[in-house]
N, C-alpha and C positions, 0 to 999 in steps of 0.2 A: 847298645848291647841287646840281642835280642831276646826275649821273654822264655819263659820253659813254658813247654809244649809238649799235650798230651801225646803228638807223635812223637817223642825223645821219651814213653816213658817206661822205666825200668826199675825191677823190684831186686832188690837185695837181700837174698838168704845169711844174714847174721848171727852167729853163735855170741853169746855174751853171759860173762859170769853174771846168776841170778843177784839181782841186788833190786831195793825199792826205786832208783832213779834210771836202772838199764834203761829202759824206753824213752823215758825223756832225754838221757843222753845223745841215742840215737836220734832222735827226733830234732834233736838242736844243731849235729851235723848239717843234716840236711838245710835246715833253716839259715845258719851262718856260712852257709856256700850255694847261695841264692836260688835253691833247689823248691819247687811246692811239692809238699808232701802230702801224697792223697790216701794212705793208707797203711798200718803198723797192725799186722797180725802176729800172734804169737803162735807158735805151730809147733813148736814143743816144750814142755817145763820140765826141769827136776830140782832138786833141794840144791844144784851147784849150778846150773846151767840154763839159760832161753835159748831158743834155735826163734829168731824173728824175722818174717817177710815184710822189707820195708820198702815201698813203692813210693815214687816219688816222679813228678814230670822236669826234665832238663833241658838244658840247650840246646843238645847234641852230645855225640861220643867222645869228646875232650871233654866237657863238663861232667860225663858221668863218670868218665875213668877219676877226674879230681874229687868226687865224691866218694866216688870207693876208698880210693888212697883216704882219704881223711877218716872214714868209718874203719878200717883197716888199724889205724893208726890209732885207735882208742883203747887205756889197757886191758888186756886180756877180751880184745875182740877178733873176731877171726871172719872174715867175708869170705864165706863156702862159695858162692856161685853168685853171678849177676845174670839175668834176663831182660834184654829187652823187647817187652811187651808187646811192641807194632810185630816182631817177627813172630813171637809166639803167637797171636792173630793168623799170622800168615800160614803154619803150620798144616802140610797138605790141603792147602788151598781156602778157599774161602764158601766152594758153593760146592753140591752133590746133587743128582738124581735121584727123583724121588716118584714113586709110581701113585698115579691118584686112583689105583684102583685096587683092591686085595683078592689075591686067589686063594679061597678057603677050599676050594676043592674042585674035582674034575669037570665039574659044570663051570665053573668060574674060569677055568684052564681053556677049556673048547670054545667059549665065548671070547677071550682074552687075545686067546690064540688059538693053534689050527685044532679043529677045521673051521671053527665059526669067522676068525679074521679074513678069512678067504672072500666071503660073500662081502664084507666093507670093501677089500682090494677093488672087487669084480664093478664096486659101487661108483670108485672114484676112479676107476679106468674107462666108463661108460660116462662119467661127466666130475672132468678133473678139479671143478670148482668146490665137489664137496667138502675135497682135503681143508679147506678153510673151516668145515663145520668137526669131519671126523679124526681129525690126526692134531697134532701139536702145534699146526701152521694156525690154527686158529689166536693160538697166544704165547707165540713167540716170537721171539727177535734172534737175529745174529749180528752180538757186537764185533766187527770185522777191523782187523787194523793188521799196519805191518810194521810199526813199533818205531814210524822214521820221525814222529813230529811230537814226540809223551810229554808232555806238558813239564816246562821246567827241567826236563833234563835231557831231549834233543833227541836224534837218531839211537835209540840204545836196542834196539832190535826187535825182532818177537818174543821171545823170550821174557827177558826184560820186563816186558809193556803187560805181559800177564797179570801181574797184578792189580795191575788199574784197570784193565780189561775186565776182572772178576767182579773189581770193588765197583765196577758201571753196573754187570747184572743182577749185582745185590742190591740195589737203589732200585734198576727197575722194578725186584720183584717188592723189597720193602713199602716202596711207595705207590706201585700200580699193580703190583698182582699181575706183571709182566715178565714172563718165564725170557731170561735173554742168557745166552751162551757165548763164551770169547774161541771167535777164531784168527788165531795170531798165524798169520801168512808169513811166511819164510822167501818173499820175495819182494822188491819194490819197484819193478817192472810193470807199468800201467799196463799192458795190456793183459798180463799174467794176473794181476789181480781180479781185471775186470772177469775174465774167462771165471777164473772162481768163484765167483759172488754170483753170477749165470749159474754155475754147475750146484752150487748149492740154495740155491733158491726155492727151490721146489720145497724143500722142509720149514720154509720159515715164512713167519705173515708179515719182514718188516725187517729193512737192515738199518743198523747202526754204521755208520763207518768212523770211526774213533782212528785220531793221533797218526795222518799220514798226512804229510806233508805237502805247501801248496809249491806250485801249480799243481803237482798231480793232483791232488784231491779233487779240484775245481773238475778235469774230465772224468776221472771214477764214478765221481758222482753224475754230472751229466750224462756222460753213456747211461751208466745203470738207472737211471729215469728212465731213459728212452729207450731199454731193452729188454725190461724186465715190468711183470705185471703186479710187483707187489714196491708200498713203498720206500722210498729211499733217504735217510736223512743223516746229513753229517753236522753233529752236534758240535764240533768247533765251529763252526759258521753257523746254522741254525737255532740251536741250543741258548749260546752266547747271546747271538742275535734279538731274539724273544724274550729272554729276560734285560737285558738294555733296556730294551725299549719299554719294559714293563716298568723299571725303576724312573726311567725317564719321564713317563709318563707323569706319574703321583710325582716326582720330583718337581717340575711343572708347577704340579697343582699348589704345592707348599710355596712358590717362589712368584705364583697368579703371571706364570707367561703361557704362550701357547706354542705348539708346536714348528706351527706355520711362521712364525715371526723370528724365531732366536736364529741364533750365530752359533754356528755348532763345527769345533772342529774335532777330526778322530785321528790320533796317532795310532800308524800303524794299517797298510797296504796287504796285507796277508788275508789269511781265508778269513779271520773274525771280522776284521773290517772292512771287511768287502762284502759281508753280508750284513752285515749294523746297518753300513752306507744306504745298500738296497732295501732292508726294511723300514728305515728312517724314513726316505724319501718314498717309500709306497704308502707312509702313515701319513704323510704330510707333511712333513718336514721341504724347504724350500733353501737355504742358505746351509749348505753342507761343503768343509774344505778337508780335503783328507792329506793329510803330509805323514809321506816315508823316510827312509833315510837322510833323502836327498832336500826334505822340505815339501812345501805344499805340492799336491799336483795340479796339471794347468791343462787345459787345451790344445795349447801352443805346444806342446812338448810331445817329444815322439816318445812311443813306449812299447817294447816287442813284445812286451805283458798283454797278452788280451784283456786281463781281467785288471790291468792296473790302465790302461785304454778307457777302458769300460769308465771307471770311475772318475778320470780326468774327463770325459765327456759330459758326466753326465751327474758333475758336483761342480763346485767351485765360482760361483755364477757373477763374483766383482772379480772375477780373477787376481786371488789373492797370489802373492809370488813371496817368497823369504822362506828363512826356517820354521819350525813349530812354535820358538821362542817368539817369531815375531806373529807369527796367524795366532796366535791365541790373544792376542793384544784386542780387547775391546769384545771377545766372543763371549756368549752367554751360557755354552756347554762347551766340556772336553772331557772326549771319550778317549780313554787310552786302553790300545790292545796291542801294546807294543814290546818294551822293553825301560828296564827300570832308571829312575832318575832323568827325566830328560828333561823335567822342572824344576824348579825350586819358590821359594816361596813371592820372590818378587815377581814371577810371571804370572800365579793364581791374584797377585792383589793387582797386575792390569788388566785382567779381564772386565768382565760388564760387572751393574750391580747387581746381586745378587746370582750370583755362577753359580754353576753346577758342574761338580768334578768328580767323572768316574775314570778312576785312575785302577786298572784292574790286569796291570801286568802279575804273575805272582813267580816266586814269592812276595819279590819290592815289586810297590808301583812306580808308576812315573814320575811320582810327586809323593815326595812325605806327606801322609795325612795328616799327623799335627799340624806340619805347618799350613797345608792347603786348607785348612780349620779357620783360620786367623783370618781369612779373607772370604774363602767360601761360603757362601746359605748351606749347601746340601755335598756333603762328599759323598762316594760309595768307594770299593774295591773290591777285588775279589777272596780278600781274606776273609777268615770268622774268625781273627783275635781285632774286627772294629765293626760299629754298627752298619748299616747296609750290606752286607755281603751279595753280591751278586753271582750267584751261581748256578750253571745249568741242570740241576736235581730239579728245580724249581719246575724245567720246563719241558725236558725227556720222557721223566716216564709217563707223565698224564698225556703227553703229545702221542705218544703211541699208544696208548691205552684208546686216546681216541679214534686212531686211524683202525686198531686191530677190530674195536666194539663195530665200527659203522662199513667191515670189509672194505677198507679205501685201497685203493689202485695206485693213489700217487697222492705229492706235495703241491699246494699251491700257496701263494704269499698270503693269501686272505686268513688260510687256515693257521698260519704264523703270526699274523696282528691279532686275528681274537684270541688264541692263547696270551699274546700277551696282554691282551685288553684282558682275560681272563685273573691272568695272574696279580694286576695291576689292581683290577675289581675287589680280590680279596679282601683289601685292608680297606673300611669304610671310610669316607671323605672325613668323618670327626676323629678320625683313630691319626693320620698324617699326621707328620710332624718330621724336621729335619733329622732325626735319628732315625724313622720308622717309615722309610717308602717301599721295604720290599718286604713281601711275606718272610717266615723263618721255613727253614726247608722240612720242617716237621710240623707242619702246620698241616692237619688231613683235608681239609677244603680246597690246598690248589691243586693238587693233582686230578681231583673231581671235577673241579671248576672247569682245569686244562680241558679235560678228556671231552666234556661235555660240549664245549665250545668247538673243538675240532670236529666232533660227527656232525656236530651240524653242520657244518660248512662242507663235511666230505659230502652227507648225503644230499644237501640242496644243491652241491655241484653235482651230482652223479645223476638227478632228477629226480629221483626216488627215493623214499627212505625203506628200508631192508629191516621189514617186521621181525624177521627170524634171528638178524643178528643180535637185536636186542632181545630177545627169550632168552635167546642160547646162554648170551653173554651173561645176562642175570642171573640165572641160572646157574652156570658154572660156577659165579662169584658166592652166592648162596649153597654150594655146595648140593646140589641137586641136578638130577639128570631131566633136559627139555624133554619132551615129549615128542615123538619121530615123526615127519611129516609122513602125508597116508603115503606118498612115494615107495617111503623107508618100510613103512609099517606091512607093506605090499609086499616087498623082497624078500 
């Protein structure tokens, strides 16, 4: 049965004859129909009557409607209204425009705008790279999706997918101070996409591409690398990818193996595991078996998949052959980015000694974590109702925080392992322990760590590091205006 969850959670406006026990009454509904109850205000009294908001986390909408009935069902109780809370959250949206500048009057107007905005235009028409310093391209992103791949509930459209789209650029601003915006695309036509993410590029320093499905995504993405001058990264693959291998990392270190030696298989051929695959084997990793639907992939085997090719070439190296059930027999990791149950508890107790099992389908993983407990050293998932949670907050917004701070032009794999060496670095070698290999996503040093680690890798590739970006950047962040280069100061 599963657990009540603050996303099920919903408050109920109850009218109830005043008496000394009303509240506890209430209170014990809840209790006796396996409801957690986080909160009992009382919002209005008189000499006959309580009016009480009684909040409480559930299962889901069966379990609260049985809640209701039951509270309902107490003498002289009357359940005026129910809310639930995740929707009221939702209520016109989650994010707003907000001007970081104030016009107290007509000097502040003429500077803002016309006629003094005219002479910035004339600035970044005479050399288009300033828009990075004078406009919004300097610290923003565009989270771009077209609503076909939304995690846990499939093609559900543009619309739809808005809200995870929001709750993306609320992360990146909560935790990097990265202004990000959803544009939900009303088309799933590769090449229609691609045109848009061109057409709108000019205004941003950095695309997100969120929740479109592979294959396409694998060319979206590829094109818009190679077409476009700002960079490119889609956090089902990259995202994913970075924190794996962060977890994987300190997981390692708790179980004293190394990278290069283990036996590692990853369920699951899609876009997540096909960049795990690729950052694995850039970090070191040597013995990697990826099995799909169909079981291991192999060399010998034809595949009209470019990118499921890819991986059969360039994994698999005793050429393992069978199902998952049988490749996982004797491995010392299993990475799952697949779909749920497609272990049980006797396949985590033939793996090596000491396994490591990231079982990170969500909702269900691949593998019950209790039971993959009883044999495992080190589990993860992608939930936060169990310890390790592996998830890409951890690695988004300081990832672009880095790229926007150091003006990068593009992604490379390096800048992807020091993020994750970054993220991994956080939790000191004496703090480890099989409950604690990944930071918590509210932890303010990885996103600092992230960002730090990516400019440098952007600026040591780019040859030079970009004095001005870091003024600027500090600058902004400290809420103070840099000081104009004499260029500026000149016009």
């Amino acid at each position: 049965m599963a657990t009540p969850s603050p996303g099920h959670s919903i408050t109920y406006r109850v009218a109830a004859p005043a008496s000394f026990s009303a509240s506890t009454d209430l209170a014990a509904v809840i209790a006796d129909h396996g409801a957690a109850l986080t909160a009992l205000d009382v919002i209005e009294s008189t000499r006959s009557e309580l009016v009480v908001d009684v909040s409480c986390d559930t299962r889901g909408p069966d379990h609260a409607q049985e809640i209701e009935q039951a509270l309902a069902a107490l003498d002289g109780v009357d359940v005026r209204k129910s809310s639930d809370r995740t929707f009221l959250l939702h209520l016109g949206g989650k994010l707003e425009s907000t001007p970081t500048v104030t016009l107290k009057n007509r000097d502040d107007l003429s500077r803002a705008y016309t006629p003094g905005v005219a002479r910035v235009c004339q600035a970044i028409a005479e050399n288009p790279e300033d828009a990075r310093r004078l406009t919004i391209k300097r610290n923003t992103v565009a989270v771009v999706t077209d609503g076909s791949a939304v995690l846990g509930l499939g093609n559900i459209g543009p619309e739809a997918s808005m809200p995870v789209m929001e709750g993306k650029a609320v992360l990146f601003k909560q935790f990097a101070d990265v202004d990000a915006w959803p544009v939900a695309l009303d088309t799933q036509d590769t090449e229609e996409i691609i045109a848009v993410c061109k057409a709108i590029a000019p205004a941003y320093g950095g695309i997100n591409l969120e929740d479109i499905s592979a294959p396409r995504c694998f060319e979206i993405e590829a094109r818009l690398r190679d077409e476009l001058d700002i960079p490119v990264f889609h956090d089902d693959q990259h995202g994913t990818a970075i924190v794996t291998l962060a977890a994987l990392t300190n997981a390692l270190k708790v179980v004293e193996k190394q990278l290069s030696d283990v036996r590692i298989v990853v369920s699951g051929a899609g876009a997540a595991g096909h960049a795990i695959v690729k950052l694995l084997l850039a970090a070191g990793a040597h013995d990697v078996v990826v099995c799909g639907r169909s079981g291991a992939l192999t060399s010998a085997q034809e595949h009209a998949d470019p990118h499921r090719a890819w991986l059969a070439q360039h994994t698999n190296p005793r050429g393992v052959t069978g199902s998952l059930k049988e490749a996982v027999v004797g491995a010392d990791v299993f990475i799952g980015v697949s779909a749920p149950d497609l272990l049980d508890e006797a396949d985590i107790a033939a793996m090596a000694e000491g396994s490591i099992v990231f079982a990170m389908s969500n909702p269900d993983p691949e593998v019950d974590p209790a039971a993959a407990s009883r044999h495992a050293a080190v589990i993860a998932t992608g939930r936060s109702d169990y310890p390790n949670q592996i998830n890409n907050v951890l690695a988004f917004p300081g990832f672009f925080r880095g790229l926007l701070d150091a003006h990068c032009h593009d992604i490379t794999d390096e800048m992807l392992r020091v993020a994750a060496e970054a993220i991994a670095e956080t939790i000191a070698d004496d703090e480890l322990n099989a409950g604690h290999i990944i930071p918590s996503v509210f932890d303010p040093r990885v996103a600092t760590n992230v960002a730090e680690a990516v400019a440098g890798v952007a600026r040591q590739e780019a040859g030079s590091a970009e004095g001005s970006a870091d003024t600027d950047d500090a600058a902004r962040r400290n809420g103070r205006t840099a000081a104009p280069t004499s260029a500026e100061a000149a016009r």
